[in-house]
N, C-alpha and C positions, 0 to 999 in steps of 0.2 A: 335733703332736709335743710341745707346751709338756704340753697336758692329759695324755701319756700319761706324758709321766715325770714329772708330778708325781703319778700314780698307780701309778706305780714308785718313787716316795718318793725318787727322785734330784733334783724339786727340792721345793721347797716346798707342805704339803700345799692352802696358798691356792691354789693355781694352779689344782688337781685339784676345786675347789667348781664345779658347774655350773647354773645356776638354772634350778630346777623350771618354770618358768612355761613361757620361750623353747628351755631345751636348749642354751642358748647360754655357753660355759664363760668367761666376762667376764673373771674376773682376770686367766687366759691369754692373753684375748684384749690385753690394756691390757699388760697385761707385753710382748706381742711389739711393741705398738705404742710404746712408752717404748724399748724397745732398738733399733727400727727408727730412729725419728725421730733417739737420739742418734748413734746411728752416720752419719746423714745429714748431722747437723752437722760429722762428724770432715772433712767434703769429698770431692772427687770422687775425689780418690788414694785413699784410704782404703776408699773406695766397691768401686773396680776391688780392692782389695788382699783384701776379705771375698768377694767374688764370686769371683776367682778361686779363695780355699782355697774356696770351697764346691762349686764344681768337683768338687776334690778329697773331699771330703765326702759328696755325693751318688752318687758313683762308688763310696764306700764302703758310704752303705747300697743301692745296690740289690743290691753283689754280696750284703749282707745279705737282699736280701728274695730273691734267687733260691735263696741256700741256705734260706731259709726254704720259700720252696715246693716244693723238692723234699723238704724235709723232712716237712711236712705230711701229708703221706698218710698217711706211717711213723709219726710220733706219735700223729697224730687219723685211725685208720683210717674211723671210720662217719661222718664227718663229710661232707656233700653237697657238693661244687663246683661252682660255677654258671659256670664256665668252664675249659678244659682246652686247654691250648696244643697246637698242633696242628701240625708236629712238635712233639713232648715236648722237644729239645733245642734250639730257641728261645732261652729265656728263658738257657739257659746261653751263647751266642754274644751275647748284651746283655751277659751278668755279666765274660765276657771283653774285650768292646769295656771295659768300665769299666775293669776291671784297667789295661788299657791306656793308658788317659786318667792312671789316678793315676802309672805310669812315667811317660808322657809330661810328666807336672805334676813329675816329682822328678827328672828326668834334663836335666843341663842341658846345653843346646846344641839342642833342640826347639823349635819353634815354640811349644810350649805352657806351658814351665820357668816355674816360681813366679818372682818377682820374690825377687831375693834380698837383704838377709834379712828384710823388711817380710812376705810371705806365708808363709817359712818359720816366720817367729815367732809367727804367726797358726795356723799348725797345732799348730806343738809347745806354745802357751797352750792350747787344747782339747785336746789329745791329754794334757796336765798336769791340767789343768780335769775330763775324764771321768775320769782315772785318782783325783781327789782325792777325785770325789762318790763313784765307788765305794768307796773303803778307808774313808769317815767315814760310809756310809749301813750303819746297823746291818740284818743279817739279819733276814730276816720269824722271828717265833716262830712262826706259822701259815701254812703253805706256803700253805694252801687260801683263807685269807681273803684275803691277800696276791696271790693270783692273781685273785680272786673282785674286789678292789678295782681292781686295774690293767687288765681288760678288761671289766669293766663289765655291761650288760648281757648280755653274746655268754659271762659265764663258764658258763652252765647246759649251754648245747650243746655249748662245748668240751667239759666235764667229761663228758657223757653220750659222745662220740666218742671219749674218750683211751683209746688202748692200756694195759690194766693188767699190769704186768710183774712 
């Protein structure tokens, strides 16, 4: 996650360096581990308080990744899939179960309701935090390199699959 948005230039382009040798993307890796350990020190409250929003978080991006795959096809028509849910609506009765989870994390009186206001404040600092990197991360001048940078190897076959409209 760290190495992709730092190749989406949302964080710093150190992070996005990955050494030829291993494949192995170090700064990223040491960044996650610096932010793991201090948070570890913050205690065990603190602990339950980031696990919880990330609940909330990951409930966010899958319904991200299931509109993504239904999106897929339609963007990157020639594109090959090497698996195909089977029913096709599946993956959308997950995206709904999540839905569900972030209610249940924001309605209070559920078994599941944020700790208030220690996890609420945990969200709306990210939810401030995403909103800051996007308004200060200047627009790519080159759509194609910019895309070309942030997926990496895999950009040649997207670009060959994309729908040209």
């Amino acid at each position: 996650m760290t190495l992709a948005l730092a190749r989406a230039r949302l964080l710093p382009s150190a992070l996005a360096v990955v050494d030829e040798r291993s494949g192995v993307p170090r700064n990223a890796l040491l960044f996650v581990l610096v932010v793991t350990v201090v948070l570890g020190l913050l205690g065990p409250g603190a602990i339950i308080w980031f696990l919880d929003a990330g609940g909330v978080f990951l409930s966010i991006v899958w319904v991200m990744v299931v509109i993504a795959k239904y999106r897929m096809p339609r963007v990157y028509p020639g594109l090959e899939y090497g698996y195909r849910a089977r029913p096709a609506f599946l993956p959308a009765l997950g995206a709904i179960g999540a839905i569900l989870v972030i209610l249940f994390c924001l309605i209070p009186g559920t078994g599941m309701t944020l700790v208030w206001p220690y996890e609420h404040i945990i969200l709306v600092g990210w939810a401030v935090l995403g909103a800051v990197l996007y308004l200060v991360t200047p627009a790519p001048k080159d759509k194609d390199a910019a895309f070309t940078e942030m997926v990496g190897p895999l950009a040649p076959t997207l670009q060959a699959a994309r729908r040209r409209e």
